[in-house]
C-alpha positions as CSV (number, residue, x, y, z in Angstrom):
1,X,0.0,0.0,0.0
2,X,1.9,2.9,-1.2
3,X,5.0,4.7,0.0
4,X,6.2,2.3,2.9
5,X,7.1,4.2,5.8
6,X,10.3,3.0,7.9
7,X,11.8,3.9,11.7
8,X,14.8,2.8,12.7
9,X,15.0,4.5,16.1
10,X,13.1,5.6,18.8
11,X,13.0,9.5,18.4
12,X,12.9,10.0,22.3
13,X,15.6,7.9,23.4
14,X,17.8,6.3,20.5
15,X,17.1,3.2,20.4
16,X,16.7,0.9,18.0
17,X,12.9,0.2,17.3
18,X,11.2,-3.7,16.7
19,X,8.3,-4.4,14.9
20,X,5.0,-5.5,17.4
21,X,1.8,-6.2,17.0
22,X,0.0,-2.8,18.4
23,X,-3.5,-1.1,18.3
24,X,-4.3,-3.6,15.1
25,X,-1.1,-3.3,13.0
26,X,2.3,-4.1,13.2
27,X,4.3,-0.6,13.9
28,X,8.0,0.4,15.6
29,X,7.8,-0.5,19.1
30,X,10.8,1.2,21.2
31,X,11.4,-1.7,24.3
32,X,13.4,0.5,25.9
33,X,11.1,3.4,26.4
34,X,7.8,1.6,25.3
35,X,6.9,4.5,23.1
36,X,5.0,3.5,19.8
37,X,5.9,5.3,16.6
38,X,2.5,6.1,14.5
39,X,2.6,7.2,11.3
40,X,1.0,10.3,9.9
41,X,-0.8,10.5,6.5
42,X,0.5,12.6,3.7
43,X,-2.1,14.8,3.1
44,X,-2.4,17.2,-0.1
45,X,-5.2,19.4,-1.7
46,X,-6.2,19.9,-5.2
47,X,-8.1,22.7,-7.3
48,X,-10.6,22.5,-9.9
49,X,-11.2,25.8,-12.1
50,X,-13.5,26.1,-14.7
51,X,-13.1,29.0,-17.5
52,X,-15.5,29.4,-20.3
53,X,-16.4,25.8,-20.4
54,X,-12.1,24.6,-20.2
55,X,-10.3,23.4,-17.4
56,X,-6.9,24.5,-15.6
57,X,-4.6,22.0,-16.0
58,X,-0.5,22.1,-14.8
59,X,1.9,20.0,-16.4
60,X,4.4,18.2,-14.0
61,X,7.8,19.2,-14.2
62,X,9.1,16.3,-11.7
63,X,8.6,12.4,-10.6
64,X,6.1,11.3,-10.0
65,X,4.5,11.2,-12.9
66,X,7.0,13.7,-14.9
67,X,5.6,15.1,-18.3
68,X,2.0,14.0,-17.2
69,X,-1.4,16.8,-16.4
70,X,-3.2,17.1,-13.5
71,X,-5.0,19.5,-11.5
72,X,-3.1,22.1,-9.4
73,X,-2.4,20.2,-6.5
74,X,0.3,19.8,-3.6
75,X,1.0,19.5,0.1
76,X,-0.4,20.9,3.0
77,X,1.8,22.0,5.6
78,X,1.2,20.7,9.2
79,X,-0.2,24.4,10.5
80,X,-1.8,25.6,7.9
81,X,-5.8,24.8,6.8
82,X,-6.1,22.6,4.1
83,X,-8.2,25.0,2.5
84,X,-5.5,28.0,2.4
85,X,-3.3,25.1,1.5
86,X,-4.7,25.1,-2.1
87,X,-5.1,28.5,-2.5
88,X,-0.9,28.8,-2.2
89,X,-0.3,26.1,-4.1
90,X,-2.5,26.7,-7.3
91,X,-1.0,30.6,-6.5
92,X,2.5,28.7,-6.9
93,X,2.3,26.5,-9.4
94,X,-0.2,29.0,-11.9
95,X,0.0,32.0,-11.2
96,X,-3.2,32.8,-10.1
97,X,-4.9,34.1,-6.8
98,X,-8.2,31.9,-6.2
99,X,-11.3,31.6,-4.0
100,X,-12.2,28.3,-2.5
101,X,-15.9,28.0,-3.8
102,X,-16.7,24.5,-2.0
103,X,-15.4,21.6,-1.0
104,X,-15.6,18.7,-3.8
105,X,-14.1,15.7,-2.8
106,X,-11.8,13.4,-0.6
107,X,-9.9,10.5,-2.1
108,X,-8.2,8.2,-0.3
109,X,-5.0,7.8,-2.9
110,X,-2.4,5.5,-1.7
111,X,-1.8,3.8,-4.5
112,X,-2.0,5.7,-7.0
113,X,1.5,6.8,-8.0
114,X,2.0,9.9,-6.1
115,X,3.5,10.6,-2.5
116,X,0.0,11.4,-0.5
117,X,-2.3,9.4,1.2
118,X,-5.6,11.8,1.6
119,X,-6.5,14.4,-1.2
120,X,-8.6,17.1,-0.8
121,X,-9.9,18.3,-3.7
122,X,-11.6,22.1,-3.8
123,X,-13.7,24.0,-6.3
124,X,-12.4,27.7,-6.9
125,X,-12.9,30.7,-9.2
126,X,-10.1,33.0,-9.9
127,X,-9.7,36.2,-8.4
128,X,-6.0,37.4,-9.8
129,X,-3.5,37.2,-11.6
130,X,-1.3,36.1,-14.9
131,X,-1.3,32.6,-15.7
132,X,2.4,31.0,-15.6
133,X,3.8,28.1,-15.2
134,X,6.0,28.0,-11.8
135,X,7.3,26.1,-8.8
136,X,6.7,22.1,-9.7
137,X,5.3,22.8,-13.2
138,X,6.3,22.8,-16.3
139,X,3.5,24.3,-18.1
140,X,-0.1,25.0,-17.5
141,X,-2.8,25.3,-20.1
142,X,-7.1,25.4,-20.6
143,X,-8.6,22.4,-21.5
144,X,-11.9,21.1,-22.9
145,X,-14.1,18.4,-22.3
146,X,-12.9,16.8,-25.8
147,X,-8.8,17.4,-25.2
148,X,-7.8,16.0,-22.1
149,X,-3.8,15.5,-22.5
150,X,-2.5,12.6,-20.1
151,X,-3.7,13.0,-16.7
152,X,-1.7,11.5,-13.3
153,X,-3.2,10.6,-10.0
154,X,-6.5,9.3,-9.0
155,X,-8.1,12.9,-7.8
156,X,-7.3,14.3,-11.2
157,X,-8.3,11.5,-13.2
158,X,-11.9,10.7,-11.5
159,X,-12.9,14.5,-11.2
160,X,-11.8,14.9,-14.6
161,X,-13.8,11.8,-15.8
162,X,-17.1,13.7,-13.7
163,X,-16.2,16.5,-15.4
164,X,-16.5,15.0,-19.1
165,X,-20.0,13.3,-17.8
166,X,-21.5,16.4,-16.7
167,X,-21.1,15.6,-13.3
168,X,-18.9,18.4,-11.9
């Protein structure tokens, strides 16, 4: 199930962890302080925009999925509301200054090629701006219903697939 996640040692004392049976699941158990290492999820946030019947799209300029489309996406940081979250990082990677219109969807995404867990995915008009590509992408472009380029990660591809149905 997507990216494993690995501790060595126990970051309260040093020690060397061991694998146990706890709270359902086997997880790094230090036996010299007993504390249990728990591992957070990676969560991320995506935007959907909608322009004169077209879609904003960013091209990724890294792995994963290098050279493929997807929404404006990326992490949230562990203070800040996811929310707020995707407003910086469609402002990073387009451009543009948006306004969270409503909440869309949550996919649960650990398999799915990418490096979260949880996606949030957002609807938002833009309020500002000049569209450019920056930060993680490579380029950024409208789309239509009709001329999808190749799209990565599960968030992208089933809101994008609503999209074409007349669902979103």
């Amino acid at each position: 199930m997507g990216a494993a996640r690995v501790a060595y040692f126990c970051p309260l004392c040093g020690s060397r962890l061991e694998q146990e049976h706890r709270y359902g699941i086997e997880r790094p158990v230090c036996k010299n302080c007993g504390h249990v290492v728990f591992f957070d999820p990676k969560l991320a946030v995506a935007i959907f925009i909608l322009w004169d019947e077209r879609v904003l799209l960013v091209k990724r300029a890294g792995d994963p999925m290098k050279g493929y489309w997807a929404l404006p996406a990326g992490f949230v940081e562990w203070n800040e509301n996811p929310a707020e979250a995707a407003c910086r990082e469609c402002l990073e990677e387009t451009g543009l200054t948006v306004q969270i219109e409503r909440l869309l969807d949550v996919f649960h995404t650990p398999d799915d090629g990418g490096l979260a867990d949880i996606v949030i995915a957002y609807t938002a008009s833009i309020k500002a701006g000049v569209l450019r590509a920056s930060d993680d992408a490579e380029a950024v472009g409208w789309f239509s219903r009709d001329s999808l380029p190749p799209i990565a990660f599960l968030p992208s591809q089933r809101l994008l697939a609503r999209w074409q149905a007349g669902e979103v």
